[in-house]
DSSP file (Angstrom, degrees, kcal/mol; ACC not computed):
  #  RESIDUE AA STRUCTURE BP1 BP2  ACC     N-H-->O    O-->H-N    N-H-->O    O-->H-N    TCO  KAPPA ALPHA  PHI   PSI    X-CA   Y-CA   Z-CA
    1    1 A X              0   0    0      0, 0.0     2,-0.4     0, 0.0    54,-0.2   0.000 360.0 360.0 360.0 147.4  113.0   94.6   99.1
    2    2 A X  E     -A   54   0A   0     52,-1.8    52,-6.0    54,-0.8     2,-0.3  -0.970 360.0-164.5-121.1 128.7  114.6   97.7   99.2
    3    3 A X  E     -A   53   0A   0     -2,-0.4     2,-0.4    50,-0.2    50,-0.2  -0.974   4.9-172.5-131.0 121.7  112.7  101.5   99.1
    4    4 A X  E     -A   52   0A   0     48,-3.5    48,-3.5    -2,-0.3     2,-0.4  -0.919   8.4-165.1 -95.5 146.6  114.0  105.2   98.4
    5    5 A X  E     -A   51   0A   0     94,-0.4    94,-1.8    -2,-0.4     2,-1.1  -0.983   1.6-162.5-100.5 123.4  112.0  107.8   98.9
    6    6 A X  B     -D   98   0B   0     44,-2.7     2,-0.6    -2,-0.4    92,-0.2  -0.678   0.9-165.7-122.7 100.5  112.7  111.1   97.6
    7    7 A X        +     0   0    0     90,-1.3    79,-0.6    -2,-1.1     2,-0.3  -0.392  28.2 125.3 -72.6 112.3  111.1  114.1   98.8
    8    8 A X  E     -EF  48  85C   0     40,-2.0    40,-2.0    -2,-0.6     2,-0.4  -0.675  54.2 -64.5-133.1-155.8  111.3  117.9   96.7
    9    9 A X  E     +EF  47  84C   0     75,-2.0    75,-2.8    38,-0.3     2,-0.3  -0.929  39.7 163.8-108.8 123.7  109.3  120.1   95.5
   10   10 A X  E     - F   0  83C   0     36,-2.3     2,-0.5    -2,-0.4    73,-0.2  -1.000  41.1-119.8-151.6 131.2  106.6  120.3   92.7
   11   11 A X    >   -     0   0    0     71,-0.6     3,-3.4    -2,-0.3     4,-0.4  -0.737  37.9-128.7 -85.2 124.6  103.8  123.1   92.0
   12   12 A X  G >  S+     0   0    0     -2,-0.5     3,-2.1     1,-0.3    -1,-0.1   0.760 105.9  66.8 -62.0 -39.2  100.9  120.6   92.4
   13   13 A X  G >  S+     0   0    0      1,-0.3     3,-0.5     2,-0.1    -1,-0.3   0.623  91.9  68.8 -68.9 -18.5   99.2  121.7   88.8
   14   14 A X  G <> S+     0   0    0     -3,-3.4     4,-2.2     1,-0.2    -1,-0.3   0.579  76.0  89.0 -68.5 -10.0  102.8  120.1   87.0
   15   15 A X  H <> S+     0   0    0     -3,-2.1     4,-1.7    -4,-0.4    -1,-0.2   0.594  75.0  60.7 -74.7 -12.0  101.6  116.4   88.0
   16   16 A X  H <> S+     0   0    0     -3,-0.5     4,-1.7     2,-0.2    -1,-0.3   0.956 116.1  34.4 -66.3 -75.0   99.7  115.8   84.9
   17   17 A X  H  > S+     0   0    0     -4,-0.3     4,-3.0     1,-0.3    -2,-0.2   0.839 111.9  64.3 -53.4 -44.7  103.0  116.3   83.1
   18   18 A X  H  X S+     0   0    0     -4,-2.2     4,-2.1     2,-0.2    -1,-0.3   0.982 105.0  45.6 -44.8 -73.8  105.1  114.7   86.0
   19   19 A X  H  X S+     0   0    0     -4,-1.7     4,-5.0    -5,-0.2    -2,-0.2   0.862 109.1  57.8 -68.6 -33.2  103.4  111.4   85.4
   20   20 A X  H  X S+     0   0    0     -4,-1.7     4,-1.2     2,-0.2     5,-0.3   0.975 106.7  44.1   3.7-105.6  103.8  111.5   81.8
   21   21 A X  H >X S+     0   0    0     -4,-3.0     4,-2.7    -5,-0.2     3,-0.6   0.889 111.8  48.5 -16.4 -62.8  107.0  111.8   81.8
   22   22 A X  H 3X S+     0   0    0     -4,-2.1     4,-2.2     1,-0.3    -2,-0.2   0.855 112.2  59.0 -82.1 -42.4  107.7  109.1   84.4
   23   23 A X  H 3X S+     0   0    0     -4,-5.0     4,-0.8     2,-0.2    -1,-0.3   0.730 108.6  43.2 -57.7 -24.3  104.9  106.6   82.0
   24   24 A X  H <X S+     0   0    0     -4,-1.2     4,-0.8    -3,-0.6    -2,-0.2   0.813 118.8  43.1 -76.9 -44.5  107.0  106.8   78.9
   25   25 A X  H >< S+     0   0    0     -4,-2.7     3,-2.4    -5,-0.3     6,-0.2   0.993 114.5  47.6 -65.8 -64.3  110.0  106.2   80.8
   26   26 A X  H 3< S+     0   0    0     -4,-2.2     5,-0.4     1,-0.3    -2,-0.2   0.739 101.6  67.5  -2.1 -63.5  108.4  103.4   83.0
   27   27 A X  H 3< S+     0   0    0     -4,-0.8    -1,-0.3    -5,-0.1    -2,-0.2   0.846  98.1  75.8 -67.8 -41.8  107.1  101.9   79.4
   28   28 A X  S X< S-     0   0    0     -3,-2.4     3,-0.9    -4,-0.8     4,-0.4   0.017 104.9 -98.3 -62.4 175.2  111.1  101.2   78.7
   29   29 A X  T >  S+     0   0    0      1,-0.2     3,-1.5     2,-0.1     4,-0.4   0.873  95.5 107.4 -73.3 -28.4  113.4   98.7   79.9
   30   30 A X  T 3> S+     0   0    0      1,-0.2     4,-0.6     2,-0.2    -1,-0.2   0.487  73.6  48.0  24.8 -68.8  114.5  101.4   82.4
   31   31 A X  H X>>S+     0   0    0     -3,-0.9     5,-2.8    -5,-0.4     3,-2.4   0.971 107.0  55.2 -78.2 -51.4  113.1  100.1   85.2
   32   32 A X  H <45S+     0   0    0     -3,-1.5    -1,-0.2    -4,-0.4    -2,-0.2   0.650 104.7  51.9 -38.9 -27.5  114.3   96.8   84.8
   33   33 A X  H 345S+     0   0    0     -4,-0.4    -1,-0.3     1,-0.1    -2,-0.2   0.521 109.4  47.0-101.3   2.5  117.5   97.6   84.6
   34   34 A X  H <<5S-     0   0    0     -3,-2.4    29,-0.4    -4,-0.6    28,-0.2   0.130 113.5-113.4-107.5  10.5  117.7   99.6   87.6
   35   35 A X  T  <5 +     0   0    0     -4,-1.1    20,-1.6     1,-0.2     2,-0.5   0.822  57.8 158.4  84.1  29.1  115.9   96.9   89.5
   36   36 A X  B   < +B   54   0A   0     -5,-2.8    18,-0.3    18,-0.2    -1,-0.2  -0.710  18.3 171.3-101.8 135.7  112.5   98.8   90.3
   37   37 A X  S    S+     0   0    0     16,-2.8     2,-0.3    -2,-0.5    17,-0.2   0.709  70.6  22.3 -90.7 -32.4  109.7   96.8   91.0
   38   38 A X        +     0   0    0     15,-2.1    15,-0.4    -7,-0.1    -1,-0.2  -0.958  51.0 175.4-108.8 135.1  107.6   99.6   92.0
   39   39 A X        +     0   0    0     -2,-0.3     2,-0.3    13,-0.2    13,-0.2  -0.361   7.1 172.9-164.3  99.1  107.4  103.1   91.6
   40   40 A X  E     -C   51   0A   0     11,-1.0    11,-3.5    -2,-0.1     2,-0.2  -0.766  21.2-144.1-112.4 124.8  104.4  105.4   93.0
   41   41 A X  E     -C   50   0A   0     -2,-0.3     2,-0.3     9,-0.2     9,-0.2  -0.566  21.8-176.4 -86.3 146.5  104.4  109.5   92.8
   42   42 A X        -     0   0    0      7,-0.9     7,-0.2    -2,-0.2     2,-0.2  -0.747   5.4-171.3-147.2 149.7  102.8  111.7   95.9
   43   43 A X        -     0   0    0     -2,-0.3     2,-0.4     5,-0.3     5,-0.2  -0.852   4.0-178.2-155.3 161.3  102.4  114.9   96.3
   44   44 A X  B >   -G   47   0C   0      3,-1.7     3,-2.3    -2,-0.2   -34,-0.1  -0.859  68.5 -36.8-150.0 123.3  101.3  117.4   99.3
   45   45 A X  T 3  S-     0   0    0     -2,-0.4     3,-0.1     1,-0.3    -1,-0.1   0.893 126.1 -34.8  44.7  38.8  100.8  120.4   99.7
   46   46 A X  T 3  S+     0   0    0      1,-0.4   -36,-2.3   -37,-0.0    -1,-0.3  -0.180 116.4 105.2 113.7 -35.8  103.9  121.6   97.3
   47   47 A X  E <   -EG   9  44C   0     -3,-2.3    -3,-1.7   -38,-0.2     2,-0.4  -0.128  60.6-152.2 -89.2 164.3  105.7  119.0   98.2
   48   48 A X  E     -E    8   0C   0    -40,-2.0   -40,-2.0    -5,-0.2     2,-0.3  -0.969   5.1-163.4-108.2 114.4  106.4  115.8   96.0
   49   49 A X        -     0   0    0     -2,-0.4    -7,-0.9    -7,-0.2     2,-0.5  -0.684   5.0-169.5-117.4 139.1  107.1  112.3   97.0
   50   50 A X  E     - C   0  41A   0     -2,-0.3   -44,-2.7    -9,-0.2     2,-0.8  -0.851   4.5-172.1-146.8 107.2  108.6  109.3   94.9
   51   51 A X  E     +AC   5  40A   0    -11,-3.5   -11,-1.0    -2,-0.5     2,-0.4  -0.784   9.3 177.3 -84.5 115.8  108.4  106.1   96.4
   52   52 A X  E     -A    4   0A   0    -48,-3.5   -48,-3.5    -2,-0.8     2,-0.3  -0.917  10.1-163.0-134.0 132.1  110.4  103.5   94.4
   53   53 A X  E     -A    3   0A   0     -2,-0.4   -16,-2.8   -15,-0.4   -15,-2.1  -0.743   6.3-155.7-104.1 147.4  110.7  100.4   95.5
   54   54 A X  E     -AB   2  36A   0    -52,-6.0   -52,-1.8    -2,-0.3     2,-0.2  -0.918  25.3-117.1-130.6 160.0  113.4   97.5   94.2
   55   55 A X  S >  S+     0   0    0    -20,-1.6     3,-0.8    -2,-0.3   -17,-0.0  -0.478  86.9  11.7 -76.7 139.8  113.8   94.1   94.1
   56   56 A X  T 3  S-     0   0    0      1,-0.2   -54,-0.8    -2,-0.2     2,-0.3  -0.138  94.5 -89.2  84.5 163.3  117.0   93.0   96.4
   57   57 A X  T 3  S+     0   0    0    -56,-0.2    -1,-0.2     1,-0.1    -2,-0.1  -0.352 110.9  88.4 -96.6  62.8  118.4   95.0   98.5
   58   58 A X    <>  +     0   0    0     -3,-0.8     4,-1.2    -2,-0.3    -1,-0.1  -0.321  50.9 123.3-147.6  34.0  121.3   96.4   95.4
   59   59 A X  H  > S+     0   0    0      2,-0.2     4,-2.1     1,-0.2     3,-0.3   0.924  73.8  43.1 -85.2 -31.3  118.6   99.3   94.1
   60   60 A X  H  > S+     0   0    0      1,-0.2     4,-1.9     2,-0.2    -1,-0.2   0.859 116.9  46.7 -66.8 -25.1  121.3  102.2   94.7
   61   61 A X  H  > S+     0   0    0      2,-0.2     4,-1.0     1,-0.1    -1,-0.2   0.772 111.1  47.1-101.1   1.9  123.8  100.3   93.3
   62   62 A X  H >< S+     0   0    0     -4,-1.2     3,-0.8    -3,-0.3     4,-0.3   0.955 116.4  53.0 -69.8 -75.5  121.7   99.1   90.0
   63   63 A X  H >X S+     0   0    0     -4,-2.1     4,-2.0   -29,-0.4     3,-0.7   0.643 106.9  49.6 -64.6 -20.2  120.7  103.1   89.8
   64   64 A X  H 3< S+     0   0    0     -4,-1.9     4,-0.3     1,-0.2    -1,-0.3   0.860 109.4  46.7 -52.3 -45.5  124.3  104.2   89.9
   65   65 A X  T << S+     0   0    0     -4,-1.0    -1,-0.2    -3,-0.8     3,-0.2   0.704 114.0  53.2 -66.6 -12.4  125.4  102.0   87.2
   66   66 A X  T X4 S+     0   0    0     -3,-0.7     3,-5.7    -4,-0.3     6,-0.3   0.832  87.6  87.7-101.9 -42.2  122.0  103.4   85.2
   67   67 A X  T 3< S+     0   0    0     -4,-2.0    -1,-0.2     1,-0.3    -2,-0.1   0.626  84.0  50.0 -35.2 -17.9  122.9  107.3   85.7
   68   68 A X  T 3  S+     0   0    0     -4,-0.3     2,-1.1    -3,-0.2    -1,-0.3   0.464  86.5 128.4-116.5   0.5  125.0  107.8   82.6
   69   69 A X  S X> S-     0   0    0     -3,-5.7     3,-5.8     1,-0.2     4,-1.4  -0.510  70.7-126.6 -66.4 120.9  122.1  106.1   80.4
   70   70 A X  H 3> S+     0   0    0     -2,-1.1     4,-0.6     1,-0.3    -1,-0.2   0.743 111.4  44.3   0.3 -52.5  121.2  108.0   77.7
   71   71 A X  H 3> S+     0   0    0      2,-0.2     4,-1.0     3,-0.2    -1,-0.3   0.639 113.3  55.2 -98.2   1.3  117.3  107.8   78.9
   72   72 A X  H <> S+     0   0    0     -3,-5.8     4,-1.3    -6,-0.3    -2,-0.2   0.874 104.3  50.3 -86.5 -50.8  118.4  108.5   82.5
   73   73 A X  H  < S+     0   0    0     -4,-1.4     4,-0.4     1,-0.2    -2,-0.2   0.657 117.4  40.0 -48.0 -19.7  120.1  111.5   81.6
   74   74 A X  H  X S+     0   0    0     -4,-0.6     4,-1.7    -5,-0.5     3,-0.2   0.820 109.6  54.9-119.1 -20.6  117.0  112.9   79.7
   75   75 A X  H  X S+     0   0    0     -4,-1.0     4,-1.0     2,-0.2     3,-0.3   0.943 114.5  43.1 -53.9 -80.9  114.3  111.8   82.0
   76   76 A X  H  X S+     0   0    0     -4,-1.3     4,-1.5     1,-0.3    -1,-0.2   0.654 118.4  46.6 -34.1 -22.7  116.3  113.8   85.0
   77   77 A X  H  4 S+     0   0    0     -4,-0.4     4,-0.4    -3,-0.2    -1,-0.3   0.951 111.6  52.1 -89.1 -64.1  116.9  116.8   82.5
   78   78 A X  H  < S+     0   0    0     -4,-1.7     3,-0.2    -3,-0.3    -2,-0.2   0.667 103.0  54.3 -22.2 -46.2  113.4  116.5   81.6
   79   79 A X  H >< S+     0   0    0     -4,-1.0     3,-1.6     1,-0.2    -1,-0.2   0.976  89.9  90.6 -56.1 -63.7  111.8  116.7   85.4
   80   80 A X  T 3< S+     0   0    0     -4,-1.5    -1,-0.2     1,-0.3    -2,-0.1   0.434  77.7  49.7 -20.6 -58.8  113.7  120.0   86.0
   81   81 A X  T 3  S+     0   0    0     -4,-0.4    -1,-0.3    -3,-0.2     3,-0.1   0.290 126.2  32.1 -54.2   3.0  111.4  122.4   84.9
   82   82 A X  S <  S+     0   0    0     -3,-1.6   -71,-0.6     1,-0.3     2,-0.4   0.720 114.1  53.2-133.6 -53.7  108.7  120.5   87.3
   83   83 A X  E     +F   10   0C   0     -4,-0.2    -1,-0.3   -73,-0.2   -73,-0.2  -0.665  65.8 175.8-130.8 116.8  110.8  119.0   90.4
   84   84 A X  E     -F    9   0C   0    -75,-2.8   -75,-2.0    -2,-0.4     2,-0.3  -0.881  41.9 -77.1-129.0 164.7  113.3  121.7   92.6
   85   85 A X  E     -F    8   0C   0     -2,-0.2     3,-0.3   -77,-0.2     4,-0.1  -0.558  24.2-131.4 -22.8  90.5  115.0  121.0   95.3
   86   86 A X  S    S+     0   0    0    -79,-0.6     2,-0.3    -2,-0.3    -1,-0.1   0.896 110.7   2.8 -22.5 -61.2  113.5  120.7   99.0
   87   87 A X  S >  S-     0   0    0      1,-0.1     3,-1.0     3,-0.1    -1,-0.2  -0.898  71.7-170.6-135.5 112.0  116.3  123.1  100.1
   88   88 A X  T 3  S+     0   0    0     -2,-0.3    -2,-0.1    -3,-0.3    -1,-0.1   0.164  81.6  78.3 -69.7   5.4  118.6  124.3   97.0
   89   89 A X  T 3  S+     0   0    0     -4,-0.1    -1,-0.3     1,-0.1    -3,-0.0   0.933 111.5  11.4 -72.3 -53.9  120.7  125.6   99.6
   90   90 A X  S <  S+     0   0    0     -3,-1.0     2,-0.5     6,-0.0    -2,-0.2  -0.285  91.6 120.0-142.3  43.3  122.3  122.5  100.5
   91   91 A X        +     0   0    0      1,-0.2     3,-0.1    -6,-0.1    -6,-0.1  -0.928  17.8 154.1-114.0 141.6  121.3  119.9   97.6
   92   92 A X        -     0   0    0      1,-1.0     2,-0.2    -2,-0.5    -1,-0.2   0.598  65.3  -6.8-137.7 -18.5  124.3  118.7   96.1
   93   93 A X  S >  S-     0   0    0      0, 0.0     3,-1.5     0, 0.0    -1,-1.0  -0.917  80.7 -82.4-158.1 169.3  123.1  115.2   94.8
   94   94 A X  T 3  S+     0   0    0      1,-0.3     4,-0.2    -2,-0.2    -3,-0.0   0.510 120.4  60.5 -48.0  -7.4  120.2  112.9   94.9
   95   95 A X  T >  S+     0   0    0      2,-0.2     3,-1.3     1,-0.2    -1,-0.3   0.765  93.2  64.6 -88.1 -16.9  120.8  111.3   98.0
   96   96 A X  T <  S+     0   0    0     -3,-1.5    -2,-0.2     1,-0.3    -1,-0.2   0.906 109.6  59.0 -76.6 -37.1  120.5  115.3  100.2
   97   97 A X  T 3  S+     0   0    0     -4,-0.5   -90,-1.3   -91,-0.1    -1,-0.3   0.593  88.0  89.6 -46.0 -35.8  117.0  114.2   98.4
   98   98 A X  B <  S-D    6   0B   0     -3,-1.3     2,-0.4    -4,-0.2   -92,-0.3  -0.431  70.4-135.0 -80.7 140.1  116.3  110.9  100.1
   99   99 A X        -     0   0    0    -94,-1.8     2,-0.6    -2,-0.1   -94,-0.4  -0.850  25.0-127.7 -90.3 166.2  114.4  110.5  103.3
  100  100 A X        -     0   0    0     -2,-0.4     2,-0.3   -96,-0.1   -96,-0.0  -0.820  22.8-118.6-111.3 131.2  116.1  108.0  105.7
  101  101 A X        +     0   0    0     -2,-0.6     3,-0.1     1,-0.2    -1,-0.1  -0.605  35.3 174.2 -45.0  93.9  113.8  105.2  106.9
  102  102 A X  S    S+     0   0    0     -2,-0.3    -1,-0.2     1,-0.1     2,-0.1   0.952  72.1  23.1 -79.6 -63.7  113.5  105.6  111.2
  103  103 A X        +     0   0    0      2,-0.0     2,-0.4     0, 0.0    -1,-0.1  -0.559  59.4 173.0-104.7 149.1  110.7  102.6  111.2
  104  104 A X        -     0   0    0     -2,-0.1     2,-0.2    -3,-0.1    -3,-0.0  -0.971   3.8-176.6-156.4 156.8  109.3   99.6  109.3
  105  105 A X        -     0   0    0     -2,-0.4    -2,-0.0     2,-0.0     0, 0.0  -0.428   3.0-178.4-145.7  83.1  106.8   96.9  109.8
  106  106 A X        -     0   0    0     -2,-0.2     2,-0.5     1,-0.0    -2,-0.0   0.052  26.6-123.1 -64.8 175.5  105.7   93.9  107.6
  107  107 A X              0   0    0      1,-0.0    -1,-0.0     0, 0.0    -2,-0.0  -0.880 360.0 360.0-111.2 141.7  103.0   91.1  108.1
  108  108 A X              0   0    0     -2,-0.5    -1,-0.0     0, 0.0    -2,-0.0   0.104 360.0 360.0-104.9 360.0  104.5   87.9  108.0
């Protein structure tokens, strides 16, 4: 399996709306076609977290091919008003977004 996580920023009182959003899209084929098997929302102290896990390890390249759908483009547009940058200084795409994975550990 393969997991991004993508850390920003979110005023904690938007999360109502946040999840919302992310159930109507979720309700579509959406996910399926970008391979997600999972996908769990966080947030802390301002910050926001979106874990989404995919089946295979081919979930970046599933969501690249996905970017230019019609309901991917309006989810993303949608978030804006909710979701900023970590640092808008130096975010230039989703991936400045990602945190990178030091550790992991399964049960077998």
């Amino acid at each position: 399996m393969h997991s991004n996580l993508i850390v920003a920023r979110m005023d904690s009182r938007s999360s109502d709306e946040v999840a919302r959003l992310f159930g109507a899209f979720d309700e579509t084929e959406m996910p399926h076609r970008m391979g997600t098997r999972r996908r769990q929302l966080f947030m802390f102290n301002g910050l926001y977290f979106h874990l989404q896990d995919f089946d295979g390890e081919n979930g970046g390249e599933l969501i690249e091919e996905a970017k230019t759908d019609p309901r991917f483009v309006r989810i993303s547009q949608d978030l804006k008003p909710f979701i900023e940058a970590f640092d808008p200084a130096t975010w230039r795409s989703p991936a400045d977004a990602m945190a990178k994975r030091f550790y992991g550990w399964e049960s077998r």
